[in-house]
Backbone bond lengths (Angstrom), bond angles and torsions (degrees), N, CA, C in turn:
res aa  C-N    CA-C-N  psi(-1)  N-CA   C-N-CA  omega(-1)  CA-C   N-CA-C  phi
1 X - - - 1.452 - - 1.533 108.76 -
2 X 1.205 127.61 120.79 1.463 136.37 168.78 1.675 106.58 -46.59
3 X 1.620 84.03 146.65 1.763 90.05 -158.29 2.269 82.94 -82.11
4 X 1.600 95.09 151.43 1.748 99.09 168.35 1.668 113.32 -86.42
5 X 1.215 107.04 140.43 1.221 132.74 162.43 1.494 121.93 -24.05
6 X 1.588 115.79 97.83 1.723 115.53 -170.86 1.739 78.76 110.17
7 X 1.302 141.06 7.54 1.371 110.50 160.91 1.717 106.99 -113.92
8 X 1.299 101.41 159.97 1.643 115.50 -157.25 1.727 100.71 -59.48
9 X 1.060 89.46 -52.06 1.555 112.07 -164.57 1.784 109.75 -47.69
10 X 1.392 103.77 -16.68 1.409 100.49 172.64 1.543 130.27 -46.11
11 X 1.590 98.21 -33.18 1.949 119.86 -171.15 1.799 86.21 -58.84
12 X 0.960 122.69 -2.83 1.280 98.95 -162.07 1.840 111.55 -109.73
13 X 1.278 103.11 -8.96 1.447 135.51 158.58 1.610 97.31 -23.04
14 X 1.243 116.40 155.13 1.868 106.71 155.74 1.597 106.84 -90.41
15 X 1.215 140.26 -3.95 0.963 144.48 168.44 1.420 123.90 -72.48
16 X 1.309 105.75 -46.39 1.465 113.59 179.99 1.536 99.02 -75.08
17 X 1.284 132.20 -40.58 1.416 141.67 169.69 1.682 112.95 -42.98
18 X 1.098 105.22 -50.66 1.500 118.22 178.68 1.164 101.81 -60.84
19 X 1.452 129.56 -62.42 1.638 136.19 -174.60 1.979 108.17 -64.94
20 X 0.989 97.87 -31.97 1.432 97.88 170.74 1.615 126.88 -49.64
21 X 1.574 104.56 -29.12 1.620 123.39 -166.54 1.519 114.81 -118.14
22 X 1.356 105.72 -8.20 1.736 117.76 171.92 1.641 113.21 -36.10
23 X 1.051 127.03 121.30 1.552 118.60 150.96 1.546 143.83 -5.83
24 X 1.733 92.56 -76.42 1.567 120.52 167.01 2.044 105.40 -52.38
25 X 1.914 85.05 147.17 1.644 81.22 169.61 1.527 107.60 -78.71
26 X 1.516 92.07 -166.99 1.395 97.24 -156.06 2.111 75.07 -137.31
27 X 1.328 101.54 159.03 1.524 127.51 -152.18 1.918 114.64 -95.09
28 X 1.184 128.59 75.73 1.512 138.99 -168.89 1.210 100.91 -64.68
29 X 1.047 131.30 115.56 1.475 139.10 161.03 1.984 102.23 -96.01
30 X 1.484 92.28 155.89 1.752 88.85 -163.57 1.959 97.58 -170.24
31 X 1.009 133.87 159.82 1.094 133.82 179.78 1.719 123.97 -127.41
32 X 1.542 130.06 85.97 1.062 139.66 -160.03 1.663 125.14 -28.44
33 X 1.123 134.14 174.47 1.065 126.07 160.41 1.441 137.68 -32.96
34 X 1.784 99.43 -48.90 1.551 129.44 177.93 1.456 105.00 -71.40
35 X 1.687 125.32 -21.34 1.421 120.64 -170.35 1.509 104.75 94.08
36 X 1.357 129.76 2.29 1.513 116.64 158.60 1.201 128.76 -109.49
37 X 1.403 118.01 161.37 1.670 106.50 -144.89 1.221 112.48 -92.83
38 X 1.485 104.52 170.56 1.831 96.72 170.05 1.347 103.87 -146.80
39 X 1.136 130.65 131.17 1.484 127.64 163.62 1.608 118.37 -94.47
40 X 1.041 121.78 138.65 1.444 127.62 170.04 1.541 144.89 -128.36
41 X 0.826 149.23 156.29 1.658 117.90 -173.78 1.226 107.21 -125.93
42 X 1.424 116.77 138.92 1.223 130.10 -161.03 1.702 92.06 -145.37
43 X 1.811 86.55 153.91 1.527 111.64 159.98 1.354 135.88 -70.95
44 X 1.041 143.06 108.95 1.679 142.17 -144.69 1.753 99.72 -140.74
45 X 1.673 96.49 149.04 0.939 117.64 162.25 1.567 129.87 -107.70
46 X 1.146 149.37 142.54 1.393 129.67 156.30 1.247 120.58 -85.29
47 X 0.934 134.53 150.30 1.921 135.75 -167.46 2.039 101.22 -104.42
48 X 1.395 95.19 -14.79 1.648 100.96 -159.80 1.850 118.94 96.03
49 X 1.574 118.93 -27.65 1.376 116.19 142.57 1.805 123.63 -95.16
50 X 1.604 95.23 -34.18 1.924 84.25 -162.65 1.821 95.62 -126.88
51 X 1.226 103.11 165.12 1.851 110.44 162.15 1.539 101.38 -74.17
52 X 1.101 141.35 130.58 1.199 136.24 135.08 1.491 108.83 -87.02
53 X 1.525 114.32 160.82 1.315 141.84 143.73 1.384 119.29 -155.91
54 X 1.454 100.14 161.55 1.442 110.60 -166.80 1.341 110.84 -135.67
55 X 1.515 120.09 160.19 1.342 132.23 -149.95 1.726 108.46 -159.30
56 X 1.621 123.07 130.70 0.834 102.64 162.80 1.913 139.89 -46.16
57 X 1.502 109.50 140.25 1.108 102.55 -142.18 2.074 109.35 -65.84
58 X 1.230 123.72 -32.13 1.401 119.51 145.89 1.577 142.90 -55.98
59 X 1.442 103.95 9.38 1.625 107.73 -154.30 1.859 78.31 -75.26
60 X 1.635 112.65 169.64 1.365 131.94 -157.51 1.611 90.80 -62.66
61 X 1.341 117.80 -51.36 1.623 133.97 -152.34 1.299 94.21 -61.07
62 X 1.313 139.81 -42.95 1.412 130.52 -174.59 1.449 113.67 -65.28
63 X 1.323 134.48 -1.50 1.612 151.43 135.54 1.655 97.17 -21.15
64 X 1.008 101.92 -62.12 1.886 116.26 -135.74 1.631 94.76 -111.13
65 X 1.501 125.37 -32.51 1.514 108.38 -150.08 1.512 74.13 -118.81
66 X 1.920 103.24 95.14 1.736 100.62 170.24 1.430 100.06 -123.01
67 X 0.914 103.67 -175.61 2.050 119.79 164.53 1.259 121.30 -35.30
68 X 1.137 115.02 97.05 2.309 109.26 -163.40 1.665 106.53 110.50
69 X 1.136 125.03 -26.45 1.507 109.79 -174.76 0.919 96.34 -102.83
70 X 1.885 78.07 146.84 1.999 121.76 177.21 1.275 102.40 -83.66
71 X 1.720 87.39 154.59 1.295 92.40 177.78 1.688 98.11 172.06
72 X 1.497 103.19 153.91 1.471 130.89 -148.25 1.748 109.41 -100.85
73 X 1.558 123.70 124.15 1.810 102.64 -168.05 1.760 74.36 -147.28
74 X 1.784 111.51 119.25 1.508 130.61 129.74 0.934 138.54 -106.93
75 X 1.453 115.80 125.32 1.533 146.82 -163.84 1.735 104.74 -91.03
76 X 1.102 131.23 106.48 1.401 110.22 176.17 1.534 108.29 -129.51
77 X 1.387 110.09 155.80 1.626 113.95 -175.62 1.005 117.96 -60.94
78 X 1.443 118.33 -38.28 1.432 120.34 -158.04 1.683 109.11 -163.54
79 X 1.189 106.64 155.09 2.270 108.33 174.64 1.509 114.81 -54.90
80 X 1.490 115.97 0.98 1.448 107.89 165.22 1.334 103.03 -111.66
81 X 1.295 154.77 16.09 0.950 169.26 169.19 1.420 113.77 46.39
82 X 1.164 132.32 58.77 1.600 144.18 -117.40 1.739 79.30 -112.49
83 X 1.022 108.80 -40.67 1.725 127.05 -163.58 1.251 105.49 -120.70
84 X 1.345 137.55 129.03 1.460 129.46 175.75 1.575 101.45 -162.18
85 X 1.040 121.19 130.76 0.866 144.27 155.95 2.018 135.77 -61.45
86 X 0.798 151.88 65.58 1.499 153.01 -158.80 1.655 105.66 -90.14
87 X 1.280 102.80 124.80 1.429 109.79 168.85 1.436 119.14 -123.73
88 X 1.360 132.42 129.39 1.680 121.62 152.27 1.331 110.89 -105.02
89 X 1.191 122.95 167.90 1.474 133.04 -148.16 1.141 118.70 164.37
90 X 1.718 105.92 158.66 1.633 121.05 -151.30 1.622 82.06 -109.28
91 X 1.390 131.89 153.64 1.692 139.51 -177.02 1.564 84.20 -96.89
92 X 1.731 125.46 152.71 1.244 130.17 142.11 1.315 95.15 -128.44
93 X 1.830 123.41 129.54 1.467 126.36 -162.53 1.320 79.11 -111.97
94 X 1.600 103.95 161.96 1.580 109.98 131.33 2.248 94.30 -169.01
95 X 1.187 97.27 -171.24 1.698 89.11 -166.62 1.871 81.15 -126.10
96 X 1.363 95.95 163.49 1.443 123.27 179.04 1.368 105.70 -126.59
97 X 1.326 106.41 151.06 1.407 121.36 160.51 1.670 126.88 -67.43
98 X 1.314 120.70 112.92 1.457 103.24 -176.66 1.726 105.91 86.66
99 X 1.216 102.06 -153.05 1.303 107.98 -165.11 1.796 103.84 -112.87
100 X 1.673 104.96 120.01 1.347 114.86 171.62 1.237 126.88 -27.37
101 X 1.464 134.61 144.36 1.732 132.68 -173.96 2.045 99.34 -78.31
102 X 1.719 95.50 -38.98 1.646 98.38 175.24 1.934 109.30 -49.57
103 X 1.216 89.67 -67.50 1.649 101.27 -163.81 1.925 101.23 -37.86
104 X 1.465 118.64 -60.64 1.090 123.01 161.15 1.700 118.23 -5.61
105 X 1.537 91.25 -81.13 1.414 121.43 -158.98 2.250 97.53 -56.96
106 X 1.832 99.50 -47.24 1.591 100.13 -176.03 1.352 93.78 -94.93
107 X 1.208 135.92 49.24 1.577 126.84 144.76 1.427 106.01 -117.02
108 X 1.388 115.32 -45.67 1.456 98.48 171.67 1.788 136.42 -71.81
109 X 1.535 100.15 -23.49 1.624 100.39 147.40 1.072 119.41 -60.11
110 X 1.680 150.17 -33.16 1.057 133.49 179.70 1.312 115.93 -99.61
111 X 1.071 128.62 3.04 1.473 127.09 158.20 1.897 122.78 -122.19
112 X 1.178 116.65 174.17 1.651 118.06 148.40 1.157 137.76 -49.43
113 X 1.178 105.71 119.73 1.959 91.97 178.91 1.783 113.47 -36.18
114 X 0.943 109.06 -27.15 1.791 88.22 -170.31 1.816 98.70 -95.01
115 X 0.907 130.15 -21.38 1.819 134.77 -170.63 1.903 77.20 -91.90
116 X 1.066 141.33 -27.08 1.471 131.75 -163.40 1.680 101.56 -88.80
117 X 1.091 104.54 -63.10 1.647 114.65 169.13 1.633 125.02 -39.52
118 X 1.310 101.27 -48.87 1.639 116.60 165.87 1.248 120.37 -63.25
119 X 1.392 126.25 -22.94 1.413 116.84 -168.05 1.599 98.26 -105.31
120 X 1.538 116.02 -41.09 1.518 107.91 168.41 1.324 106.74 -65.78
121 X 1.589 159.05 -17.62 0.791 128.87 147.44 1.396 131.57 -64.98
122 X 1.105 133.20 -1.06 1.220 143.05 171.57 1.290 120.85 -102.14
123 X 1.366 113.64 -10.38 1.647 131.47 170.73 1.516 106.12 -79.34
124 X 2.039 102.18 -57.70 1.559 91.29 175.56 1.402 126.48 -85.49
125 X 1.377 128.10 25.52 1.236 142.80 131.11 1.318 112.59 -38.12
126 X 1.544 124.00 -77.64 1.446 135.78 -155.51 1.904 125.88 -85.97
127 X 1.980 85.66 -19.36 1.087 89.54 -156.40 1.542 104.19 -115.53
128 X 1.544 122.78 113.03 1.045 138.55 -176.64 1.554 113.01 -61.67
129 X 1.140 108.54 -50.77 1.499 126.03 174.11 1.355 123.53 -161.07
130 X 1.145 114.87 148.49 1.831 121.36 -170.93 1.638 106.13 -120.48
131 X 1.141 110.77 139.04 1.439 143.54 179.63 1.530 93.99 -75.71
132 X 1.277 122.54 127.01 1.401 123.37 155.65 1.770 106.39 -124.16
133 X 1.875 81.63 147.98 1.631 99.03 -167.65 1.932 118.35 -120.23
134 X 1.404 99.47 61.83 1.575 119.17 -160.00 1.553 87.27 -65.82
135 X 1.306 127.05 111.57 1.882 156.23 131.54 1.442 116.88 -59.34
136 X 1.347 92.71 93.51 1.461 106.11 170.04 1.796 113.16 -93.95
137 X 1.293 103.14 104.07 1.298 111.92 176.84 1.643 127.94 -30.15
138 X 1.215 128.56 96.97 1.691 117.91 166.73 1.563 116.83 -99.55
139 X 1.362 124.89 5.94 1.218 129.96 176.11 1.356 116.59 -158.03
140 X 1.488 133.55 136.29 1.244 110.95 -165.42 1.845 80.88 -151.83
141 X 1.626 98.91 147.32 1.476 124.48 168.23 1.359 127.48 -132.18
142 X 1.426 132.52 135.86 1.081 127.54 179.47 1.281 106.80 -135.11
143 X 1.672 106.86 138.77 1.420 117.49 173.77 1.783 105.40 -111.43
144 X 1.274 109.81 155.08 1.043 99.76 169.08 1.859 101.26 -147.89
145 X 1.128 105.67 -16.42 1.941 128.74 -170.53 1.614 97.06 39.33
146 X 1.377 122.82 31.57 1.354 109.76 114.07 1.758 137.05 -94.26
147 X 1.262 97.72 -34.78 1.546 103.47 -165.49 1.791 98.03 -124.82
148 X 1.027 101.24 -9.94 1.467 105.97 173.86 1.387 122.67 -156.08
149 X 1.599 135.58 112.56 1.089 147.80 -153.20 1.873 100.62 -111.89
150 X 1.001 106.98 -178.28 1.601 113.04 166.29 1.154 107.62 -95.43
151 X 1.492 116.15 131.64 1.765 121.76 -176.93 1.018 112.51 -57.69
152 X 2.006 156.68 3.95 0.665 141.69 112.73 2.008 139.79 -29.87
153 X 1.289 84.47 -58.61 1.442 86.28 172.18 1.717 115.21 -81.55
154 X 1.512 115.40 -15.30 1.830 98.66 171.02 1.922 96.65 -80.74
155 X 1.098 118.75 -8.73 1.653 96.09 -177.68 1.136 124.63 -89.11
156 X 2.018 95.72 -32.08 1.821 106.78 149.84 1.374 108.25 -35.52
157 X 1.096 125.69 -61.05 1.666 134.78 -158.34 1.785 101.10 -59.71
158 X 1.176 118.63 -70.78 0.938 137.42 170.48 1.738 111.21 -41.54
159 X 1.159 141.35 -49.78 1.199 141.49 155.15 1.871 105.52 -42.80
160 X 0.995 123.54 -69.35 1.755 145.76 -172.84 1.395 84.73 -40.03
161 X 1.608 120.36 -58.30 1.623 120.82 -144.91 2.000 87.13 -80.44
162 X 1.230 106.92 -51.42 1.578 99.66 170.00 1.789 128.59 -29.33
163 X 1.208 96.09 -58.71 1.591 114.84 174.38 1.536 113.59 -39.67
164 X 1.276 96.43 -54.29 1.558 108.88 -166.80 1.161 117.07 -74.21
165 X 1.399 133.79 -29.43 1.689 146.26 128.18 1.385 114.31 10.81
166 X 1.460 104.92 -73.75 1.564 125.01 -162.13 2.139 110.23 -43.68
């Protein structure tokens, strides 16, 4: 039986696997100082337990994305979002010296070795130290609108398929 929506075990899907290793970033939702939100998109790695991403180590977001904060990360295949991935999650911060082993690892998946090489050298140029933002999953969703839709639209469905009964 397919695991339901909000259970962990979804990452383990081949779908969620696939979206795990995509190129493109994937979408940080987070809630400011003031309590209003911000989403952003960032480059991420998966470790096989958590999302990491990383950030220069002063950038504003390291304010807000500390040790204990929630917070929201979708991964999607593509601009129709056919496949998407949904995560909520607990932040575990801490900063590194130099340039993160993650950031490394999700720059050269998302680029060429030579556009990959150039930019970490130009990262550890600038960047004294990087903030990492390891997301340990407590809720997890997957769409795919083949095998899994948003429970809105299967109850639409399910209502429609009722109708037609009569």
């Amino acid at each position: 039986m397919p695991s339901k929506q909000g259970d962990v075990s979804l990452l383990l899907e081949p779908v969620a696997q696939q979206l795990l290793q995509i190129k493109g970033p994937a979408h940080l939702a987070y809630n400011w100082r003031d309590g209003t939100p911000r989403v952003i998109p960032m480059g991420f790695h998966w470790n096989g337990q958590e999302i990491v991403m990383a950030s220069e180590a002063h950038s504003p977001k390291t304010k807000v994305l500390t040790t204990g904060a929630k917070v929201a990360v979708s991964i999607g295949q593509d601009f129709a979002a056919s496949k998407l991935l949904l995560i909520r999650g607990t932040v575990r911060a801490d900063t590194v010296d130099g340039i993160a082993p993650e950031y490394t690892t999700l720059i050269h998946r998302m680029m060429s070795q030579e556009d990959a090489e150039a930019l970490l050298k130009e990262a550890a140029r600038i960047y004294r130290q990087m903030a990492r933002f390891f997301i340990h999953p407590d809720w997890v969703g997957l769409l795919d609108f083949e095998t899994r839709s948003p429970s809105s639209v299967e109850r639409a469905a399910k209502r429609a398929g009722n109708q037609h009964e009569d």
